[in-house]
N, C-alpha and C positions, 0 to 999 in steps of 0.2 A: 268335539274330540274326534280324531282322526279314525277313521272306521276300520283299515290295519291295526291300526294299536289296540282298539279296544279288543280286536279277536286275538291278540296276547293276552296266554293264560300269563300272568305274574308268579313267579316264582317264592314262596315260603321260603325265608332266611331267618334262620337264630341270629339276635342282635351280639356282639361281641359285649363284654361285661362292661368297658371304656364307653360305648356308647348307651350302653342299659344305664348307667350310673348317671352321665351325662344328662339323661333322660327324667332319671328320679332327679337330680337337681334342679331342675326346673320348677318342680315344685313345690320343694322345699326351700329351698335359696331362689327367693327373686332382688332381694337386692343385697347390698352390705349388714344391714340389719338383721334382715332374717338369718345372716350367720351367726350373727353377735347374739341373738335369741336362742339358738342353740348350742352353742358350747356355753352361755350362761345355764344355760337350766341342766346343760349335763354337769357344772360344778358344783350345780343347786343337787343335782342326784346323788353327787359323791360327796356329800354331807361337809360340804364347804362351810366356813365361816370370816371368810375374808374372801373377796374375787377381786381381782384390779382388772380392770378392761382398756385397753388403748387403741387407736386406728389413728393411721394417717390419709390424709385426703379424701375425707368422709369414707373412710373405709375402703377404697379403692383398691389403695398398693399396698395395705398393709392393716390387719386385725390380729390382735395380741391379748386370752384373754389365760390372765394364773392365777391359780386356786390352790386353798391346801387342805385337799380332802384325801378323800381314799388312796387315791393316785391309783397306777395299774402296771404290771408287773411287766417287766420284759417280753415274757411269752404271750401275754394279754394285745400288746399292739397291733404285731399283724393282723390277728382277730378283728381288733374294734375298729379297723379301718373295710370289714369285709361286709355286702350289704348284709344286712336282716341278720346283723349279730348285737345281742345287748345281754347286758346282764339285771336289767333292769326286770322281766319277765320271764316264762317260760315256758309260753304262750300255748300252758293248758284254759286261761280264764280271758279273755280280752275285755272282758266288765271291772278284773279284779285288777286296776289298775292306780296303784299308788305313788308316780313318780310323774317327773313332766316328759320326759322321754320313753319310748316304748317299740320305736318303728325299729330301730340298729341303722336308720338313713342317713343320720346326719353325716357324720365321720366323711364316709366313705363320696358322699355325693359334694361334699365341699373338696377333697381331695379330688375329686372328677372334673371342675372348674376350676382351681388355683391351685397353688403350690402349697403344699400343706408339710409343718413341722411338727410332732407332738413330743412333746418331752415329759418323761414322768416316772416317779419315784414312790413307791408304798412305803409307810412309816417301818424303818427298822429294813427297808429290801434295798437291793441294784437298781440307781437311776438309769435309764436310757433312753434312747430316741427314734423316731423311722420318720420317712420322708415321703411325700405324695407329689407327684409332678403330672399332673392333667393325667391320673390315673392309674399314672405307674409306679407303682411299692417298689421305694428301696427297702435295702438293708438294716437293720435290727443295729444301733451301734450300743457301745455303753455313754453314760453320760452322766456327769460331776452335777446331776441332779437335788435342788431342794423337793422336800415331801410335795406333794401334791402332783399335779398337772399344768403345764402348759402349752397353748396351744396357738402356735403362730402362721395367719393365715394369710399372703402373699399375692400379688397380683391378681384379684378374683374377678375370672370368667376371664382370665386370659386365653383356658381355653374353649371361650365359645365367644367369640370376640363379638359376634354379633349380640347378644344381650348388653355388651356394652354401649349401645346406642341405644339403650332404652333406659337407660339411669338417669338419673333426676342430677342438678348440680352437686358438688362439694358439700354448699352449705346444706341441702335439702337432706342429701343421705348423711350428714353426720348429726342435722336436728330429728332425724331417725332412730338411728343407735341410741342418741341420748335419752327419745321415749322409750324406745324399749328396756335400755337399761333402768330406767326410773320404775315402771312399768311392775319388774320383779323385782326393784327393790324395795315397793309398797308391801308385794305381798311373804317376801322376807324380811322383816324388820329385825329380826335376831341376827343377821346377817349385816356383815361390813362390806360398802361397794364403793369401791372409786372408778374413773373414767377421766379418761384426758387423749388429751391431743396430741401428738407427736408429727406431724405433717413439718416441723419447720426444729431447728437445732435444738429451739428451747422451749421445751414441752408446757402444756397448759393444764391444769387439772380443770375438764369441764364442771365434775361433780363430784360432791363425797356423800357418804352416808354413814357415820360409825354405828357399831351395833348397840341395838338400842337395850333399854334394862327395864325388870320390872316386870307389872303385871302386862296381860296381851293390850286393852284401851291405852294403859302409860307408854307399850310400847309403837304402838300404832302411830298414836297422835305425834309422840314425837319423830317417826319418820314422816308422817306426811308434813310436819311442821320444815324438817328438810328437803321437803320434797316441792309440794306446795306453797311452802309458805305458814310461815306463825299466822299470819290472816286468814287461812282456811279454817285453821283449826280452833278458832279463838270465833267465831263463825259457824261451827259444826255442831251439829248435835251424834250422841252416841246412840248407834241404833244395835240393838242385839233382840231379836226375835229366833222363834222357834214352833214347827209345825212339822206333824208326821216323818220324821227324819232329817230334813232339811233345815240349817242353824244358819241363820243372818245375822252377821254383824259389820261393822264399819263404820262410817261418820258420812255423813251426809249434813250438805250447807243449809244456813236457812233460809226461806223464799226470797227475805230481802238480799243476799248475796247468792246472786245468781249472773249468770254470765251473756254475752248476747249469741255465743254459739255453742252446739254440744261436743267445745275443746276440753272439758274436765270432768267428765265422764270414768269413771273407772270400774272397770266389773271383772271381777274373779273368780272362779268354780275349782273348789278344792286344792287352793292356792294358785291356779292357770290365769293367766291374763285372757279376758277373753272377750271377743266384739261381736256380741247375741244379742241378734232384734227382737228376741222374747222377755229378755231381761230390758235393754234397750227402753222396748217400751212399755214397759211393767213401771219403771223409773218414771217415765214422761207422764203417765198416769200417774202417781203417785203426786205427783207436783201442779197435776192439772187444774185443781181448782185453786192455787196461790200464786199461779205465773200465766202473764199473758203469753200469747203465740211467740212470741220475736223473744221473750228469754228462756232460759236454760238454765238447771241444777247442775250443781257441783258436789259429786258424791264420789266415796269410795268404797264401794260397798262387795263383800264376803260371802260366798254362800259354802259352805263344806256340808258334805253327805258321805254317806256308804260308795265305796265307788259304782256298786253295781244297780244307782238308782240315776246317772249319770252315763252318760257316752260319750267321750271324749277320740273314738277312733271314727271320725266323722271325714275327717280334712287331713292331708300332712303337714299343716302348717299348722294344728290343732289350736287354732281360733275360734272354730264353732263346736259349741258342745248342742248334744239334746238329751233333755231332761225326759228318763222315764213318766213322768207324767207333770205334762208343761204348765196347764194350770194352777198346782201347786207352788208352782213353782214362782211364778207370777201372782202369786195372789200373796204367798210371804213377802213378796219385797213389796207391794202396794201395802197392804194392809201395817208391816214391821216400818214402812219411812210413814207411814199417815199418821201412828201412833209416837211415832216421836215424836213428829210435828206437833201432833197435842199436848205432847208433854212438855212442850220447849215455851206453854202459856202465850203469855205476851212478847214475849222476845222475839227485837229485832236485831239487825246485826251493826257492829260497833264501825266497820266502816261510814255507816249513813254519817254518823256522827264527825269521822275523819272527812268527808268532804264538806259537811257543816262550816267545820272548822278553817278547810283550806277556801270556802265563800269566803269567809270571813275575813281574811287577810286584808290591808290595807290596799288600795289601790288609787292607783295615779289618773287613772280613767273618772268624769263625771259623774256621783248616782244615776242611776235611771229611774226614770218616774216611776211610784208602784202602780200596775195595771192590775186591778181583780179580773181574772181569768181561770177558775178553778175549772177542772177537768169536768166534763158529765158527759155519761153515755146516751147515747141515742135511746127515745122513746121506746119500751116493750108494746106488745100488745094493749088494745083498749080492756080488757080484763086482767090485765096485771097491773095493767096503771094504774086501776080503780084499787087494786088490792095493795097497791106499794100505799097511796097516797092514805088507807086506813094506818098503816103503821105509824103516819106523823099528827096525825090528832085524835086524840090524844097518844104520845109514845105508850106503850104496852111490851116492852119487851119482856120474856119469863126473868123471875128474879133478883130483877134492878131493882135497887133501893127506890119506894113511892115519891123521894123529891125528884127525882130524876124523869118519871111518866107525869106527874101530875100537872096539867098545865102549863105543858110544851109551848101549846098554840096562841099562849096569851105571853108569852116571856119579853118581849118588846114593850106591851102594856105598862109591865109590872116593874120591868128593870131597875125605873128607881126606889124598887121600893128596899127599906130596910134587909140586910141578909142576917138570919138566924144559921150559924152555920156549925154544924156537929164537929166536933175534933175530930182530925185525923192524925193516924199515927204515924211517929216517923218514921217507922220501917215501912212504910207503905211504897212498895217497886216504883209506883210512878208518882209519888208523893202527894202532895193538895196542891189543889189550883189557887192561882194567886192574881192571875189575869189572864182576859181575852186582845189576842190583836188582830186589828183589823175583823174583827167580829168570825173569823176563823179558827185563827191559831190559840192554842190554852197553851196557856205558862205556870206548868208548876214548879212548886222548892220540893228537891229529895235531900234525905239525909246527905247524900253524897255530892249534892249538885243540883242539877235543874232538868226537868223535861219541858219538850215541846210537844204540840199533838197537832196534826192534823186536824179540827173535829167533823168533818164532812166525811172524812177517808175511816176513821176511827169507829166512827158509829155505823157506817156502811157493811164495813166486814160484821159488826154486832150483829144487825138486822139479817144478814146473810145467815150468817150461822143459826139465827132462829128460825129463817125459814125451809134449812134446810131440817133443823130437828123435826119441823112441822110435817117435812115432807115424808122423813122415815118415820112419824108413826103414823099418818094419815095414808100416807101414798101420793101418788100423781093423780090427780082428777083425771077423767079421760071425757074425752064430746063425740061423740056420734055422728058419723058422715051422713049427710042427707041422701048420700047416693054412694056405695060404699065400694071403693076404688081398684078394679082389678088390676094386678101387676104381673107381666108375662116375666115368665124365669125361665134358665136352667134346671132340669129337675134339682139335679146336686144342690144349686143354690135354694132352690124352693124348700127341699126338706131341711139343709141349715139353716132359716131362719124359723120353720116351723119346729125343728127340735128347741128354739130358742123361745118360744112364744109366751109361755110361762112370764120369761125375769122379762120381755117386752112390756104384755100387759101391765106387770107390776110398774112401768115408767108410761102408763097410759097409751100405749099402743099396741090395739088388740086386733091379730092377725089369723087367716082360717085356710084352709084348704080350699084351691077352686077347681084342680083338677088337672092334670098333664102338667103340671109343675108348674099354672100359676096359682097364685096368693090373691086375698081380698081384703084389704083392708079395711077394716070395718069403725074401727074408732081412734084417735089423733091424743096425744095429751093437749090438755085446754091450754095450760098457758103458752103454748106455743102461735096460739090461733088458728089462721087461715094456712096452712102447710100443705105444699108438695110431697105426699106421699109415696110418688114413687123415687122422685130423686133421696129422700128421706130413707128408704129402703135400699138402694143404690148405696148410699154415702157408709149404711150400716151393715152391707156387704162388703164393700173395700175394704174396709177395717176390719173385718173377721177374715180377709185372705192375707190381711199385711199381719197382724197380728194377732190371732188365734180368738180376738174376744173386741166386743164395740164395744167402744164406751163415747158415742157417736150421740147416742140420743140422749143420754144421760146430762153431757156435755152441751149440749142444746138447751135441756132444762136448766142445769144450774147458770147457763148464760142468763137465761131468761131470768131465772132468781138475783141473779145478779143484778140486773138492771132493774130489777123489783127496788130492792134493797139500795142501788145507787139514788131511787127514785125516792123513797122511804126513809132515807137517815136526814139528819140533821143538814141543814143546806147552809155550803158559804155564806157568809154575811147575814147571817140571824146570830142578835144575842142573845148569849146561855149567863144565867145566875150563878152563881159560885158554889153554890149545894145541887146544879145539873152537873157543872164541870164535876165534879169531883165524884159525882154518881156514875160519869161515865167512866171519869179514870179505873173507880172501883171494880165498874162491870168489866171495862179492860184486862182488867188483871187478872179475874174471873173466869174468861172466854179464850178458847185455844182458839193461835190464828190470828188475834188481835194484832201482832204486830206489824201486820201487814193489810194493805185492803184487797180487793178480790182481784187486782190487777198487778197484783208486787209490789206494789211500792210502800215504804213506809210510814208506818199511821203514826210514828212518832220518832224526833230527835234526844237523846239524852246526851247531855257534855256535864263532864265528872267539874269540880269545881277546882284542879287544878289546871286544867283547861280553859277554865273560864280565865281563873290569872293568870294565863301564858299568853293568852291574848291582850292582857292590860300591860304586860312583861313585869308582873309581880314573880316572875321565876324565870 
């Protein structure tokens, strides 16, 4: 820098109001959308029950959204276009806030960038209009106003032309607008929301949503069924928990329908759309031991509280909230989606079925040879091995029927021998076994149709789940370093994982004070083996600064249990007698989680029986 100038004292200037507003719309309005999110949620304030939304050329030269709520009075316009004016607050409480708007920025900071019209009529009063031209209020007119508001916003960021080189294409910011609008119209389902297109003479309606009826679940599922898809929800399980103030509910997918990125994610706080790495990854745990790394849950999930156990004036773009007290917070949506999931038994999801179906189609193409290639995970440790390979001779899992354990190990032997086999009933979910193919797959008859199973994948998740009950009442074995490991830290770091030491020991890694903020590791859990304890300590520090709590070593064990359990179940190409099949079906149906094995995928095919004859073209 030039050593003249810097000995210029600089001059203090009050910003002019046009450039102060300017200013605040930067960050509130960064693209077409963000506008279209704020006059939605100001029609959502003024107790709308219909919104129509339109833009032309992804929002560009033109956003149009009408409502018919409150509307606002003549005298009320100059006001609402003025900054840090709302009637929403009155901003003795900034905790007591129960609307989605609350700053008085919008208005004014979109009329500071485009051309803004607002037209609007209170039930029973004088319609009229006023006009924003890159900051400048016109005049108050009257206007042949219907009830409600509308709000037509006009070339935006014409006046700051440079933000317009930073917008994404047409298509990108109108597939914008349309999440957004989707976005609040999950979390208003009492509410009717259209969107369309206008860019060209003859308009397109992107989306509709009529308002939905009924109880809050009847009304829910039928908006996300418009939103989502009848396949989400046909798919979803209903989740509604509750913990020290804080009420969870929504619908959440099940592990077998899951996505390959986190594009169906949805998360709310006191009706707000919101994109919180606490919740984020409160979610990703929740799902962590029924999905491998490369997939993703598909959820819509709710939390409402008191407003003043919640902060919402975090951001102006009020995306990020923070929870008075964040581990509660996180521990309801873990604990409220893990308790679905067990209650959702054996169920898997009915698309596996739909691409069953669409294999199956004729083809013009040669069979391919069958290749047996069943999936298996790499070898665990040499002390898990030994403990996987106890679970298959003799089977012992807790409360299986004794045809099903006794004499696992000789089932080849005995094969041809006569079967005695117990009735089963026909309401039975996955019905009786009726055969094995390719020394695999079980085929059974349901009342309704047929299942198929997995039995490698099926018994895999069984053995899983018993080793994990083992683990919660036993605990993690822990082994003792021969030499017991100093790890230099950050104090800060040193004392969080020693205020953590407690729930560590409990997962077999037991940690001590060495002094100026290092740590000594002094014992590992066994069935990990031979482990790197300090990158082990590393890996469970990153995860306590990304997300407030590890679940790092935990995750480590249950892999390890996992590949216990892959090691320990039933193995492709052994055959099972017809009183083990049908022992496992039982224990199936038995066992939350069964529908899946420990990697997502499904541990069984069901096709209803008139799917069977659509494929003979008996229909």
């Amino acid at each position: 820098m030039n050593t003249a100038h810097r000995n210029i004292r600089p001059e203090i200037r009050q910003l002019d109001e046009a450039c102060a507003n300017r200013i605040a719309a930067g960050e509130v309005v960064e693209r077409p959308a963000s506008a279209v999110k704020e006059l939605v949620e100001n029609a959502l304030d003024a107790g709308a029950t219909r919104i129509d939304v339109s833009y032309g050329d992804g929002g560009k030269t033109l956003i149009r959204v009408r409502d018919d709520g409150h509307g606002m009075a003549p005298d009320d316009l100059p006001l609402a276009l003025s900054r840090h004016a709302t009637s929403k607050i009155d901003g003795t409480d900034l905790l007591n806030i129960r609307s989605f708007g609350f700053r008085g920025e919008a208005l004014p900071s979109l009329g500071a960038v485009g051309r803004l019209i607002i037209t609007s009529r209170t039930q029973g009063g004088d319609g009229a209009s006023i006009t924003v031209n890159g900051g400048r209020m016109g005049q108050v007119r009257p206007d042949a106003a219907q009830h409600g508001t509308l709000v037509e916003l006009r070339d935006l960021f014409h006046a700051t032309p440079a933000r317009l080189k930073f917008m994404r294409s047409e298509r990108a910011e109108a597939q914008a607008i349309a999440d957004v609008v989707k976005r609040l119209a999950m979390a208003e389902p009492y509410v009717s929301f259209t969107l369309s297109d206008v860019s060209n003479d003859a308009p397109r309606q992107i989306f509709r949503a009529d308002a939905a009826q009924g109880a809050l679940f009847d009304a829910l599922e039928d908006r996300m069924a418009a939103i989502l898809g009848r396949e989400f929800t046909d798919n979803a399980i209903r989740i509604d928990a509750e913990r020290d103030g804080l009420h969870l509910t929504g619908l959440a997918g099940l592990p077998t329908y899951s996505r390959g990125a986190a594009v169906a994610q949805y998360l709310f706080v006191n009706g707000r759309p919101v994109r919180d790495k606490l919740l984020i990854g409160a979610l990703r745990a929740a799902y962590m031991d029924f999905l491998s790394r490369d997939r993703h849950p598909v959820a819509a999930l709710f939390i409402s509280c008191a407003p003043d156990l919640v902060d919402v004036n975090v951001h102006p773009a009020k995306s990020e909230v923070r929870f008075r007290d964040p581990g509660l917070a996180r521990g309801l949506v873990v604990s409220g989606l893990r308790h679905g999931l067990a209650n959702a038994g054996h169920r898997a999801s009915s698309t596996v079925a739909g691409a069953m179906l669409g294999a199956m189609q004729p083809q013009s193409a040669p069979p391919v040879p069958y290749q047996h290639a069943p999936y298996q995970m790499d070898r665990p440790s040499a002390q898990a091995r030994a403990a996987s390979y106890q679970l298959q001779a003799p089977f012992q899992m807790d409360d299986a029927p004794a045809a099903f354990w006794s004499g696992a190990d000789t089932i080849s032997a005995r094969h041809d021998a006569p079967d005695t086999v117990a009735p089963v009933p026909d309401d039975a979910p996955l019905g009786a076994a009726r055969a094995q193919l390719h020394q695999n797959y079980i085929v059974a008859q349901t009342a309704r149709g047929m299942v198929i199973v997995d039995q490698h994948a099926a018994h895999e998740r069984l053995v899983y789940e018993r080793l994990k009950r083992q683990r919660a009442e036993n605990g993690v074995a822990a082994q003792a370093l021969l030499i017991p490991e100093i790890v230099e830290l950050p104090d800060a770091d040193a004392a969080q994982l020693l205020a953590l030491s407690d729930d560590l020991a409990a997962l077999g890694l037991v940690i001590d004070a060495f002094g100026g903020g290092a740590i000594v590791v002094r014992e590992t859990p066994a069935l990990l083996g031979a482990v790197d304890a300090r990158a082990l300590i590393r890996d469970i520090l990153d995860e306590l600064a990304d997300l407030g709590k590890s679940q790092s070593l935990q995750a480590r064990i249950d892999a390890v249990l996992s590949r216990m359990a892959c090691h320990g179940s039933v193995r492709s190409g052994r055959a099972m007698r017809l009183e083990e099949m049908n022992a496992l079906l039982r224990e199936m149906e038995a066992t939350p989680h069964s529908g899946q094995c420990n990697h997502g995928r499904p541990t069984y095919v069901e096709l209803g029986l008139d799917d069977i004859e659509k494929l003979f073209g008996r229909k």
